[in-house]
N, C-alpha and C positions, 0 to 999 in steps of 0.2 A: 405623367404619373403611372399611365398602364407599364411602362420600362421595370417600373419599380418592386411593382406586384410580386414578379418570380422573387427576387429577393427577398423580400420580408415573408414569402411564404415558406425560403429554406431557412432564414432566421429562426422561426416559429416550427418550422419541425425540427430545428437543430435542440432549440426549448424545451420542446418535448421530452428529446429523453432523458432530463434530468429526472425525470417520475417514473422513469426504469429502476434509478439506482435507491439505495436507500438517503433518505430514510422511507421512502416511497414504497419504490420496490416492484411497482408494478411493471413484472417484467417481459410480457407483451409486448408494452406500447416501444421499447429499442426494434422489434420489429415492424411497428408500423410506421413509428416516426424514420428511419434508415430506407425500408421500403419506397417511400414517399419523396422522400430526397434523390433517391436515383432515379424515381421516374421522372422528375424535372429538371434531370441532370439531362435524359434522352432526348426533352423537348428545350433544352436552352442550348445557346449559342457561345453563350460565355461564362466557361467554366471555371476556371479561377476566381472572378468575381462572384459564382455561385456558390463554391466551395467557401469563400471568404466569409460569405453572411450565414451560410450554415453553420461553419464554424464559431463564429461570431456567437450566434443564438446559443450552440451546444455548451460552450465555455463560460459565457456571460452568466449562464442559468447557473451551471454546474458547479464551478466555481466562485460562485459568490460569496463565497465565506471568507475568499481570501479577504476581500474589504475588509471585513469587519477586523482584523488583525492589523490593518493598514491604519485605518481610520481609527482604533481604540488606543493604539500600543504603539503607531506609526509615527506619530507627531507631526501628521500632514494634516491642514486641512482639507476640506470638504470634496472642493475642485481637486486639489495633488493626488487625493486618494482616488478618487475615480479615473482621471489621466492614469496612475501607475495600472488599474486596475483593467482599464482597455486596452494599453500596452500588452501586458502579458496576455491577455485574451487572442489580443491580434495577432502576436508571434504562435499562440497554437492554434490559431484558427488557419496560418498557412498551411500546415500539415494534410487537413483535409482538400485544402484548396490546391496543394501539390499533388494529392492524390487523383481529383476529379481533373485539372488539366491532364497528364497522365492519358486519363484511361479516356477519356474523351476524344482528345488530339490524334492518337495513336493507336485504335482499337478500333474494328467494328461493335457495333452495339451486340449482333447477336452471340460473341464471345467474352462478354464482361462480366458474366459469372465464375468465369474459370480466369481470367486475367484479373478480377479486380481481389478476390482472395489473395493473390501473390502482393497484389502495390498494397495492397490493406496492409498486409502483416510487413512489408519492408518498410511504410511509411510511421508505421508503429514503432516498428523495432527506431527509426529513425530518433523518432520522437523523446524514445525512451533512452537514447545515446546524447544526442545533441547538447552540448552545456551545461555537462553531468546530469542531461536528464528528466524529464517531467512529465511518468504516460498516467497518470492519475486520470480519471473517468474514461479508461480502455473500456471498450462496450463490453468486452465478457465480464465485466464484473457484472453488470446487471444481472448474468442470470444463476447467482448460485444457487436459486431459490425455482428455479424453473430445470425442466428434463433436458436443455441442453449441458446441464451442468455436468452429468455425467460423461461426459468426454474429457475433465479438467484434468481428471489422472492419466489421461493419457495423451493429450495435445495440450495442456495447461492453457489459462487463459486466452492465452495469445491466440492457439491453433480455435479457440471456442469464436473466439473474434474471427478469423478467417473463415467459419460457418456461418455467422450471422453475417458477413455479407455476402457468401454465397447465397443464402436462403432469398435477404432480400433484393440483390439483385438480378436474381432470376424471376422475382415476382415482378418487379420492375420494366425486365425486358420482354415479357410474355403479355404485359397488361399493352405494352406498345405494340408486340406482334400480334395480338388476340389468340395466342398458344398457352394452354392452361397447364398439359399435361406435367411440361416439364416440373417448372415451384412444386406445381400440387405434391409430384415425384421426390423431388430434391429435399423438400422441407418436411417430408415424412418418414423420408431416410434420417435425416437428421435428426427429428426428434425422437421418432420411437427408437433409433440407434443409442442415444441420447438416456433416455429413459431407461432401458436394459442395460446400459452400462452402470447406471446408476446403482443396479443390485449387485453388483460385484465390490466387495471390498479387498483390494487391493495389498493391505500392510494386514498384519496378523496384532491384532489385539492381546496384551500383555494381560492373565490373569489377578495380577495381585496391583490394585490400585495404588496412588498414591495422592496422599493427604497434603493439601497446598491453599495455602492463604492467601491473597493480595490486598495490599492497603493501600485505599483512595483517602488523601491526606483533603482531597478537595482545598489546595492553597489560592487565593484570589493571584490572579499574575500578576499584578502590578505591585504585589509585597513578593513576591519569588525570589527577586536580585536586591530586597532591602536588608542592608547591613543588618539592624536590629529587629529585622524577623528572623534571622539565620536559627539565634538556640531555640525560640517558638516552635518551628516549624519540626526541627530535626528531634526535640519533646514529644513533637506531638505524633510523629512516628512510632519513636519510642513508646510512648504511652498506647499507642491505640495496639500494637505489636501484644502487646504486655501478656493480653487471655488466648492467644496464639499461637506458644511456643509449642505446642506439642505437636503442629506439623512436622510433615518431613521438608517441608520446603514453604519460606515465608518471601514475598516480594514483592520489592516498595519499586516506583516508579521510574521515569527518569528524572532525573538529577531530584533526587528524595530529598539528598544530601545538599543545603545549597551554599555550602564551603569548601573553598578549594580543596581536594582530599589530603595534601601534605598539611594543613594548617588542622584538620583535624582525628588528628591520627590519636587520640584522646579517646575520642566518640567514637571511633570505629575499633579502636580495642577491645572498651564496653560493649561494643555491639559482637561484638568479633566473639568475646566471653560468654555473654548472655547464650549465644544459639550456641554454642558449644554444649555448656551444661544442660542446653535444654534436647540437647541428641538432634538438632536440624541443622539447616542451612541457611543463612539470609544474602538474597541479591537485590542490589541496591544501584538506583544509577547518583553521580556521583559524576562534579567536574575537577578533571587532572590538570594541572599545571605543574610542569617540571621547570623548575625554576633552572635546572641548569642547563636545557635546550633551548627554553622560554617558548617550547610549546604545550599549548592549550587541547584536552582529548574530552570528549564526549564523552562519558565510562562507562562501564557495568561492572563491577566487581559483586567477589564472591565473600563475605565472611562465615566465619561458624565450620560448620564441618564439611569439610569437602570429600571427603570418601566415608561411608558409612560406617568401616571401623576402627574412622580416628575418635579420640578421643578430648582432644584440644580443639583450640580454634587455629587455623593457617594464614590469618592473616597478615600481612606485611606490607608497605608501600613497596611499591612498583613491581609486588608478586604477579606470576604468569597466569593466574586463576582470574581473569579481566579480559573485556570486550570492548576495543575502541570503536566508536561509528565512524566509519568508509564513506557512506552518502550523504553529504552531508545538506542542508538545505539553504537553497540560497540566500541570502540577505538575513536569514535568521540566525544560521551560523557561521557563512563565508560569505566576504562581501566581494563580487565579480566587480573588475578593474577596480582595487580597492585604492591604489593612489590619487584615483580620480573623483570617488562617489565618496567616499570618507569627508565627512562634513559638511555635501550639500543639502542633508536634509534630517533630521534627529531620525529617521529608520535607516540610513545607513550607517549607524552609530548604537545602533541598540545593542544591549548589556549580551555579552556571551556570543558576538559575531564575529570571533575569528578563532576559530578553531582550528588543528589540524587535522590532514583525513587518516582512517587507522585502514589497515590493509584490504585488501578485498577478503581474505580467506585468514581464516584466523581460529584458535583453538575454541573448543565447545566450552560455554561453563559449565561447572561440576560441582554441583551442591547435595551435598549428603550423599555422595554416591550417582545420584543423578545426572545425566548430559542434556543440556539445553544448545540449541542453535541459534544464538542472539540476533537481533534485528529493532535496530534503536528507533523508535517513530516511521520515518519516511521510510525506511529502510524496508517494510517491510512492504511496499510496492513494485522493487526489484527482486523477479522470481529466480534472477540468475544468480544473486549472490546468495539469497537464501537454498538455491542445491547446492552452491559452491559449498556451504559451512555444513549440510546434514553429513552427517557421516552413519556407519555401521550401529555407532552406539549410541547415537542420537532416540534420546524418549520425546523430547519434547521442542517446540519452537516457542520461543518467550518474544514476546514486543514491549518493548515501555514506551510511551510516550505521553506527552505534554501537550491537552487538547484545549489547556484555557484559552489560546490564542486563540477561539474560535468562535468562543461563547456559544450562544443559545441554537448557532447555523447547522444546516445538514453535514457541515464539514466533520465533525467528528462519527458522524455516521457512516459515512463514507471508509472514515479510513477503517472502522469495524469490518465493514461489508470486506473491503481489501486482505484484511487478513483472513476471516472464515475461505475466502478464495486459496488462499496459502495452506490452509489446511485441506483443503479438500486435493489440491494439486500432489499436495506431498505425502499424503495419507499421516501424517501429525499430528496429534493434539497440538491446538497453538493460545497459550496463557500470553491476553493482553492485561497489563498492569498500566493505569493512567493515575494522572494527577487529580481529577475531577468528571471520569465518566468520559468512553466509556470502558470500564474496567467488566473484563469477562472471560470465562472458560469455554474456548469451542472444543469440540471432539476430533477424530481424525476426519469425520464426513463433513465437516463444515457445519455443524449445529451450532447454535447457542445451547449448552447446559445450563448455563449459572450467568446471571450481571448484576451490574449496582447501578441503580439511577444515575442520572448525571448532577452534579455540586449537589454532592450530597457524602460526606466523609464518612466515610465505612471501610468495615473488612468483611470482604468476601473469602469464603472458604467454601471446596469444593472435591471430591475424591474426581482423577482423573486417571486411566489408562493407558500405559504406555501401549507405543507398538512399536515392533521390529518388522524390516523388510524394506523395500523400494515401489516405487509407483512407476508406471513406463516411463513419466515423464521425467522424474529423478533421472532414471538409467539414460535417457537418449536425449533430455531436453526438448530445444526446439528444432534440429536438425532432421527429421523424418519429414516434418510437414515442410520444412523451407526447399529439401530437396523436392519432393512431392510435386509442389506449388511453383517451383523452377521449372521442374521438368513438364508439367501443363502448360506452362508459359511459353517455350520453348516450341512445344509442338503447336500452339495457336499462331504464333510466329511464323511456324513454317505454313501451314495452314490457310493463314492470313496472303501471306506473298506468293504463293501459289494461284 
């Protein structure tokens, strides 16, 4: 039983830092729970099975919401849902457990502050490549809310994560040597650097606001994909729309709209008219099927005015003023080896799971004049596709997304936290539009201005700021810190063999 101990004691700090991120937030304890784990990484022997159960804890905790989307909407029972549910866990729980063999097998301990920053950020970047993809609870989110955040417009999240395990495991390896100076040094650079960055804004703030709506239809999912909720729902847009037209800009969620767009080309005319005469713009998500490719897209379209001194509506089927989703998400909109999984189980069969994916880089929408850099749900966890789409003209960053599948869990909180991180990286205001919460206005510094409770059907309206200009991390990405962190890597190398 004593064999066991380490293990469940990096399980339990892998748990921990689920109460870094939101809805928690306490963003601390990512240091002390991170901290704690390398120093037991110093005293055990077997690091892959250590990394496995840390893992294990970090993901079990973090993402527990997926269940409830498995188990509600899955049509698995009780057992299948928790089997899929430790599956996935287990496959990201090797990531860390590739990291600590790594830097364990291959490194002396007194240079795994400077080596483990480089495997951190390649093991991430890994994480966030691998089978299109999955870096949901990267530790920099935890701290938008803390002084290391101030580094995000210039190393973005990523490079914020390659501090926080510098910091902790330099705490780590000093607590083993009884050498204080250095952390004490390292993690004072870091934060008071951290902090003073914080007072520099980056993008120059646009004097003359702009007046912007979002409608939370709050639809229960399980009526979403019912035939005869279709006019309900698409009414009750319309209707809730109705004392709102005098924005410059109105916007309904994803798939607002829940008919195929060529079958209601009717209702998007009506709609197309209405913000016309009302001098705005309406963007709407909305699912495409082109019957004569017999592919299925994700949308965003734009109706009503799209340059300020039109005076009609521009809408049209299969007009360029639209944004397909690129990332798309596993099992809920593309089924991986689909000849094989198709039919083992009612959730590899669920309503709206075969999508096709739309380009990486794709045109901005333009509604009344305005440029949005679109990002569909998940979409907005990927920092690289979202520089790929800002361009020069770019005001704003828009997300919609669809948070019923998660019900009452931290998972929609989560994805909140994820985009205020996008905005702070990019110096953007980023307007998230949901189905049921959470629906909100961040600023370019990652604030909350404005939100609407969760399942709770409202429209939020809010004046929001553009801004012009780039953030470091726009202009160079993540290339400064990967070189950086190479080339430490490199000299510890030589250092090491010497």
């Amino acid at each position: 039983m004593t064999k066991l101990i380490p293990y469940v004691i990096a399980c339990v700090l892998g748990a921990l830092l689920t109460f870094s991120y939101a809805p928690f937030s306490i963003w601390p304890l990512m240091f002390v729970g991170l901290s704690g784990y390398f120093y037991l990484l110093t005293q055990h022997d077997s690091p892959f099975k250590l990394g496995l159960s840390f893992g294990l804890g970090w993901f079990g905790a973090g993402i527990s919401w997926v269940h409830v989307s498995i188990a509600d909407f899955g049509g698995l029972p009780l057992v299948g849902s928790l089997a899929l549910m430790l599956l996935l866990c287990g496959y990201l729980a090797l990531f860390p457990a590739l990291f600590s063999r790594l830097l364990k097998r291959y490194f002396d301990v007194q240079f795994w502050p400077f080596v483990a920053l480089f495997l951190w950020i390649l093991i991430e970047w890994l994480r966030s490549w691998l089978f299109t993809g999955f870096p949901w609870l990267s530790i920099g989110y935890s701290q938008i809310d803390g002084p290391v955040s101030g580094w995000m417009p210039v190393i973005g999240e990523v490079g914020v994560s390659g501090l926080i395990v510098l910091v902790c495991s330099s705490v780590a390896v000093s607590v083993n040597k009884k050498h204080w100076l250095a952390p004490t040094l390292i993690a004072s650079v870091v934060l008071m650097s951290g902090w003073t960055l914080n007072q520099i804004s980056w993008t120059q703030v646009q004097t003359t606001p702009v007046n912007i709506a979002m409608v939370q239809g709050n639809i229960r999912q399980e009526l979403r994909w019912t035939p005869e909720q279709d006019r309900p729902t698409m009414n009750k847009y319309k209707n809730m729309s109705a004392d709102h037209w005098q924005n410059d800009v109105i916007i309904w969620p994803e798939a607002a709209v829940p008919k195929l767009e060529p079958t209601v080309s009717e209702y998007l005319s009506e709609m197309d008219e209405r913000a016309a005469i009302s001098d705005t713009g309406l963007i709407t998500g909305i699912v495409n099927y082109n019957f004569e490719t017999e592919q299925a897209f994700n949308t965003l379209i734009v109706l009503g005015k799209k340059e300020a001194e039109d005076e009609t509506g521009h809408y049209r089927y299969l007009h360029s003023n639209r944004f397909d989703k690129h990332h798309l998400l596993p099992i809920g909109e593309f089924i991986p080896l689909e000849d094989f999984l198709r039919g083992l189980a009612p959730i590899f069969d669920l309503p709206m799971s075969s999508f096709t994916r739309g380009d990486f880089v794709q045109n901005n929408l333009i509604a009344n004049g305005f440029h949005f850099a679109p990002a569909l749900c998940f979409e907005i966890a990927f920092p690289r596709q979202i520089a790929a789409n800002i361009r020069s003209e770019t005001d704003f960053i828009i997300t919609v997304s669809n948070d019923a599948w998660f019900g009452a869990s931290h998972g929609p909180a989560q994805h909140m936290e994820i985009a205020r991180v996008r905005a702070k990286e990019f110096g953007k205001p980023v307007l998230r539009a949901t189905n049921n919460g959470i629906t909100a206005f961040v600023d370019h510094q990652g604030n909350i201005l404005s939100r609407l409770p969760q399942f709770e059907a409202a429209v939020l309206s809010d004046q929001l700021y553009p801004t012009n200009g780039f953030t470091p991390y726009k202009r160079f990405g993540d290339w400064p810190l990967l070189l950086l962190s190479l080339t430490i890597l490199l000299v510890v190398l030589f250092k090491q063999k010497k």
